[in-house]
N, C-alpha and C positions, 0 to 999 in steps of 0.2 A: 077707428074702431079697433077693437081687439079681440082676441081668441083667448079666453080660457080651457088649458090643455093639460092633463096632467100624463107625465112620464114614470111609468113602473119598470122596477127591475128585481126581479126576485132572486134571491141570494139561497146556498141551500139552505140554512139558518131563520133568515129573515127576508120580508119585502120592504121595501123601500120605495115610496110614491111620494113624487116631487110635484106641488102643482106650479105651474107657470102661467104667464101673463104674455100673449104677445103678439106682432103686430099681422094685423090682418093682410094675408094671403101670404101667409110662415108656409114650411112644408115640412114634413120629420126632419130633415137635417137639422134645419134652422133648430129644433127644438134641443136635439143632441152638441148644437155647437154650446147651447147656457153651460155656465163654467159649473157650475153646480153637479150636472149630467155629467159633465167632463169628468171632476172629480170622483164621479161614483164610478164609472166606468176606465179610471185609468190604469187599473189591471188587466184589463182584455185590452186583446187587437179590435177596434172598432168596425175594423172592414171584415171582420169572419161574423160578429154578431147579426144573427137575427133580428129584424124590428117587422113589428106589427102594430095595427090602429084596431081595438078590440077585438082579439085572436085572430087577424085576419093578416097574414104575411100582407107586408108591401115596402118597397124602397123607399128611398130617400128624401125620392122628388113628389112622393105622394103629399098632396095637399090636406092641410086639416081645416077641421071645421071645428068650430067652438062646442067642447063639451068632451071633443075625443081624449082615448085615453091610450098614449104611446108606450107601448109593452118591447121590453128588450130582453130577447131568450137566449136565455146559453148554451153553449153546445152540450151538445148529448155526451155524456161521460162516457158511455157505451152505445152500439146499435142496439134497439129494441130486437128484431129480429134474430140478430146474432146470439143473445142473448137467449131471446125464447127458443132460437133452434139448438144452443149446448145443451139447456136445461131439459130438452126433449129426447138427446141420447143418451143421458144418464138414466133414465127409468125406464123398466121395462111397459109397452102398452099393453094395458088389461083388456083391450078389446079384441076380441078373436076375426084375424085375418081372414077366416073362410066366409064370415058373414053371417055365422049360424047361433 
C-alpha cells in the first residue's frame, strides 16, 4: 500500500507543493529525504527548519497517514514581539495613564 503526501514549502515570493507517492508506514523524514525536497530546500540548514503535518509542529519521526500535507516553515526574519515592542516606543500612547 501507499501514502499519498504532499510536501509545502513557502518561499517569500511563492509556494511550492510537491505531491508524493510513498510506501506505507514513511514518516516526515522519509518524505524530506525525496531528492526533489532536497532540491528545493538545499539552501537552508535542514536541521534549523521547522516542519509540520497541517499547521501542527512535529518532528521527524512523526508518522503520516495518506492525504497529509507536510509544511516546511522558515525562520522568522525577525521576533514578532521584538518587533511589536520597538514599534510600541516610537509612538506616543493616546490613552490617559490616570484612567479617566
Amino acid at each position: 500500500m501507499t501514502l499519498h503526501v504532499s510536501v509545502a514549502v513557502a518561499w517569500p515570493d511563492r509556494q511550492e507543493v510537491v505531491e508524493l507517492e510513498l510506501a506505507d508506514g514513511s514518516r516526515v523524514a522519509d518524505a524530506l529525504e525525496v531528492p526533489a525536497i532536497r532540491a528545493l530546500l538545499a539552501s537552508f540548514d535542514r536541521s534549523t527548519l521547522a516542519i509540520g503535518i497541517w499547521s501542527r509542529r512535529c518532528d521527524g519521526q512523526t508518522a503520516l497517514s495518506d492525504g497529509d500535507r507536510v509544511e516546511i516553515y522558515r525562520p522568522l526574519a525577525a521576533d514578532p514581539k521584538a518587533q511589536r515592542r520597538s514599534r510600541a516606543r516610537l509612538t506616543a500612547s493616546t490613552r490617559s495613564r490616570s484612567g479617566r
